[in-house]
C-alpha positions in Angstrom: 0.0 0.0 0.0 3.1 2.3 0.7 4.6 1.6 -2.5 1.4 2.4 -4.6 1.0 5.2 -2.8 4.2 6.5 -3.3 3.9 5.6 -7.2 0.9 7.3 -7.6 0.3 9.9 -5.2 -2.5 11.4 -6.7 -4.7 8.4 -5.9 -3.6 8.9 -1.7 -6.8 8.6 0.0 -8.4 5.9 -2.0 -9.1 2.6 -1.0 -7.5 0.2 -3.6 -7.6 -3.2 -1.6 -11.7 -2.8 -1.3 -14.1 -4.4 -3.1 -16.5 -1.6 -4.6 -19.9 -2.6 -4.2 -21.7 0.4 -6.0 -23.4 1.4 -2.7 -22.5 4.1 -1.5 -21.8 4.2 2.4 -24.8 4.8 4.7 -24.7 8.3 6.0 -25.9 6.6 9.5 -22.6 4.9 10.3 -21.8 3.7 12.8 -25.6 4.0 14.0 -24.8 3.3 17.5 -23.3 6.3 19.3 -20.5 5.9 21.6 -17.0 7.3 22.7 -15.0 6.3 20.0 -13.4 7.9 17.2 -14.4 7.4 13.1 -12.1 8.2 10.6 -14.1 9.0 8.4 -11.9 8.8 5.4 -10.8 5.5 6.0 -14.4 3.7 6.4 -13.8 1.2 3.9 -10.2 0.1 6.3 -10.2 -3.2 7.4 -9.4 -3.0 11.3 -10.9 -1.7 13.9 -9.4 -0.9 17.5 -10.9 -1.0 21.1 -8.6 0.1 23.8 -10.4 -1.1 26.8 -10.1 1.2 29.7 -6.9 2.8 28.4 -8.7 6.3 26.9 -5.2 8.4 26.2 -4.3 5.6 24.2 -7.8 5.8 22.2 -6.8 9.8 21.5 -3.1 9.0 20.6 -4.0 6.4 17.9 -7.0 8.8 16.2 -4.3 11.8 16.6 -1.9 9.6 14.2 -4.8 8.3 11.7 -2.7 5.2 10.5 -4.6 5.0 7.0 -5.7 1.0 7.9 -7.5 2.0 11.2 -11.6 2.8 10.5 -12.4 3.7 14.2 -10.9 3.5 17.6 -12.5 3.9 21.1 -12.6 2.7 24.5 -14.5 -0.5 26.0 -14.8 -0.1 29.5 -17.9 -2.3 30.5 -18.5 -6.4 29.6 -22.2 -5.9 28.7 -23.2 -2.5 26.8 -19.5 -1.4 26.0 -19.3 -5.2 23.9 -23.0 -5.0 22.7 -22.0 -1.3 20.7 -18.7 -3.0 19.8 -20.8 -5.9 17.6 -23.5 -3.5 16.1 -20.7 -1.0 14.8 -18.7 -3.8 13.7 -21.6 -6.2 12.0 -22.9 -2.8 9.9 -19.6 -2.0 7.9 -18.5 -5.0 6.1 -15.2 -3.8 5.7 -13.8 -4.1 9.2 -12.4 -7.6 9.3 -10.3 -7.4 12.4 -10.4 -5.8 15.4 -7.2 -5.3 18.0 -8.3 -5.4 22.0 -5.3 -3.4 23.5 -4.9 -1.4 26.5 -5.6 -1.9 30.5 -8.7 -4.6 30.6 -10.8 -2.7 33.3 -11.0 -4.9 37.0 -14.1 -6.4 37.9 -15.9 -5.8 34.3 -12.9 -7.3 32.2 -14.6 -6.4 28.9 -11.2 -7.0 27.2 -11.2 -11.0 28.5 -15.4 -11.0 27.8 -14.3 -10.1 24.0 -11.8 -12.8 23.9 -14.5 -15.2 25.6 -17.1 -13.7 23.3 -14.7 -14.6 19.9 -13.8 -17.9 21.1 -17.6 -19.8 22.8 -20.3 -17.5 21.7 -23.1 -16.8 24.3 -25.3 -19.2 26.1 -29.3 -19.6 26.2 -29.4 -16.4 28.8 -27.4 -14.9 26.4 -24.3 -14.8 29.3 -20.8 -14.7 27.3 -19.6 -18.1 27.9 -16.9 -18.2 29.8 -16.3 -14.5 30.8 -14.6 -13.4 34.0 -16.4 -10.5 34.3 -19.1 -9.4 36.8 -22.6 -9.3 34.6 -21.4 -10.2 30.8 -25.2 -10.6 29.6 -25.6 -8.8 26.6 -29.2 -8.6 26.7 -29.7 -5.5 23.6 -28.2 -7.9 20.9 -29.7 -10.6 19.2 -28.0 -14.0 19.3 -27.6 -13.5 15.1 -25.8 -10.5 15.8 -23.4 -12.4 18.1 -22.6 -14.9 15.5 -22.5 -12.5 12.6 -20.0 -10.7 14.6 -18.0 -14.0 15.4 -18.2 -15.0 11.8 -17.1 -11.7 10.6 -14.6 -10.3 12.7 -10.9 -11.9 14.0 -10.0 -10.5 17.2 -6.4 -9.9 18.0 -5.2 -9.9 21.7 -3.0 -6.7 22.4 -4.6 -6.4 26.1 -2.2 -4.6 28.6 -0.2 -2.8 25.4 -0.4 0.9 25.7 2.2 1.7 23.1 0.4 3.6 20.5 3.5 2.8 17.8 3.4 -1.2 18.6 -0.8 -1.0 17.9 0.0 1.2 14.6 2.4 -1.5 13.4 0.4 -4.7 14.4 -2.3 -2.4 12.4 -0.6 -2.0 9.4 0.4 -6.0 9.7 -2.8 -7.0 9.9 -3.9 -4.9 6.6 -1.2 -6.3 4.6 -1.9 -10.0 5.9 -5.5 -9.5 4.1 -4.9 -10.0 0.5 -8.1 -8.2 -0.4 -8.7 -7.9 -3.9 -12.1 -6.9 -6.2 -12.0 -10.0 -8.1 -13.7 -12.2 -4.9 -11.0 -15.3 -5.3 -8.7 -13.7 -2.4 -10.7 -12.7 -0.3 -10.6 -13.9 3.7 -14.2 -13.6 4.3 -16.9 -12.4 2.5 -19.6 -10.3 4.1 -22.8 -8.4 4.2 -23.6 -5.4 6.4 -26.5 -6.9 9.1 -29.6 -4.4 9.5 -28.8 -4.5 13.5 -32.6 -4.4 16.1 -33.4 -1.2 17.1 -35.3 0.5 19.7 -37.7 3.0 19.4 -36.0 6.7 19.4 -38.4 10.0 20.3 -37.5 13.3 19.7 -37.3 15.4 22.8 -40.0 18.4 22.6 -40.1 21.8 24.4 -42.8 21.9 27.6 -44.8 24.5 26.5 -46.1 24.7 30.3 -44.1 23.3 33.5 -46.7 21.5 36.2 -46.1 23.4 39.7 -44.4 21.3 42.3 -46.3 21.0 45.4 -43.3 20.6 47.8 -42.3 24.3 47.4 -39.0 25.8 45.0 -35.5 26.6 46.1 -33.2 29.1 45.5 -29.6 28.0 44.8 -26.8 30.4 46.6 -22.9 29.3 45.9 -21.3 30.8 48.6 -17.7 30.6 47.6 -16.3 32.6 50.2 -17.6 29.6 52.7 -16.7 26.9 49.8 -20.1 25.9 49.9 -23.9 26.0 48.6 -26.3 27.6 50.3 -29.9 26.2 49.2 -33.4 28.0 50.5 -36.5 25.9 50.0 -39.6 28.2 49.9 -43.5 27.3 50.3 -45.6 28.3 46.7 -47.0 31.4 48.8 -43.4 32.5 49.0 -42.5 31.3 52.9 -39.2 30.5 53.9 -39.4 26.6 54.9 -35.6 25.5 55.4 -32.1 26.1 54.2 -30.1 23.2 53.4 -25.7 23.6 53.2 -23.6 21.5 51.6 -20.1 21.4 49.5 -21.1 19.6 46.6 -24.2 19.3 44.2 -24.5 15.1 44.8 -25.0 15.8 48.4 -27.2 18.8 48.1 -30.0 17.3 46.1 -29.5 13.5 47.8 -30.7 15.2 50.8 -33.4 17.2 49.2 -34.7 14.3 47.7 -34.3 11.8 50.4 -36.5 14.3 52.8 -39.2 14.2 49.6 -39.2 18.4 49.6 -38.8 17.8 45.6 -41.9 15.5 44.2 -41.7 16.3 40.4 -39.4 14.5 38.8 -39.0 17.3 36.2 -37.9 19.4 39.1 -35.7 16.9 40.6 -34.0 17.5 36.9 -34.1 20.6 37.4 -32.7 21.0 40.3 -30.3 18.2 40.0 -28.4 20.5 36.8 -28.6 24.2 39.0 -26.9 22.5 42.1 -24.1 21.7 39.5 -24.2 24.4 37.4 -23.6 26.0 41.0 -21.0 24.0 42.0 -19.1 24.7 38.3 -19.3 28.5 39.1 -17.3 27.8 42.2 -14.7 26.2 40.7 -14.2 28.1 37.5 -14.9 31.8 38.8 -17.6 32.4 37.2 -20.8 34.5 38.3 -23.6 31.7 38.7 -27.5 32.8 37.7 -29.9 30.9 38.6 -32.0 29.5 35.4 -35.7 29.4 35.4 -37.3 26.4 35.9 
């Protein structure tokens, strides 16, 4: 790939080991959002990279854009980290292999769930057999979507390596190792992009009118000259009921809500992103106005 590169130059940023199809690309991939990174210009590349719990190493290898990689993000949990992993994977046919490197995150272990995942499938309850981690049920995937994964996809174990240069050369290996060509006899595996379940998505709306909590409203008062938040809780007719203190937002509306003076849950909301909007202004300096509910 260097070497025609090099020869024709002008072609640098085309994909001359892929099969073309005469589809064009779906404008929804990858459908599943998540904390990864798509190079876009290198959709039709072959691997694919999860670095685990190891998140710098994710930002290093998308800073260096080797021209094999398609995308590359963390995988930090053994159920919904894996399940995004196999829809993103099963949708673009070109991804063929896909590197587990980085720290394998204790307790969830969702780099030794892949590896159990590639190698015994999942059982009846749809637990990844053999998995060390605490819940590897990967209950949002169908059991196709498991084995079209499996069938699709060779996994290459990199776990603990956090050397963005070794991952960019095992990377560029891997590509080489392919012998892809158009003409379908050299191909490793041939595959079809899966239409993946889905679950229904609504559009968030505006309220055009907000329902009038009974338990009262509060005024939010960082006090950063005490290092802490000062919050009053007033009656509907305006009368002072309590003031609660605290030095963080998490402990603030805990207690509100514990003692049941908040009984909307819109308001919880509510008050749940003032109390750390408040918090914020205290660390950053900044003057903090209270938004209307």
């Amino acid at each position: 790939m260097n070497r025609f590169y090099e020869a024709f130059p002008e072609l640098e940023g085309t994909a001359p080991g892929t099969c073309d199809t005469g589809e064009a690309d779906p404008p929804s991939w990858p459908p599943v959002p998540g904390e990864y990174f798509v190079l876009c210009e290198h959709k039709t590349a072959h691997v694919a990279v999860s670095t685990l719990a190891s998140i710098v190493l994710a930002e290093e290898l998308a800073r260096l854009t080797p021209r094999e990689l398609c995308m590359v993000g963390k995988t930090e949990t053994e159920n919904i980290g894996i399940e995004k992993v196999i829809q993103n994977t099963i949708t673009n046919p070109s991804i063929h292999y896909l590197i587990v490197a980085g720290k394998d995150p204790e307790g969830h272990r969702s780099g030794a769930t892949l590896l159990s995942l590639c190698e015994s499938g999942i059982d009846r309850t749809l637990r990844v057999i053999g998995s060390p981690g605490r819940r590897p049920v990967l209950k949002n995937v169908t059991p196709e979507e498991v084995e079209a994964f499996r069938s699709q996809v060779t996994l290459v174990d990199m776990i603990g390596c956090e050397d963005a240069a070794a991952v960019v050369t095992r990377i560029g290996a891997l590509s080489r190792s392919g012998h892809l060509s158009c003409s379908g006899k050299e191909f490793a595996r041939v595959v079809k992009p899966v239409k993946i379940s889905a679950v229904e998505v609504i559009r968030a709306e505006k309220v055009k009118k907000t329902e009038l909590d009974k338990g009262g409203y509060f005024v939010i008062l960082p006090l950063k000259e005490k290092g802490s938040i000062s919050v009053e809780h007033y009656s509907n007719d305006n009368r002072l009921l309590r003031i609660i203190e605290g030095k963080d937002a998490v402990s603030l509306y805990r207690t509100i809500v514990a003692n049941g003076w908040v009984t909307h849950l819109s308001h919880a909301a509510y008050l749940g992103k003032e109390l750390d909007r408040a918090e914020l202004s205290m660390k950053l300096d900044f003057k903090y106005v209270q938004d209307g509910a």
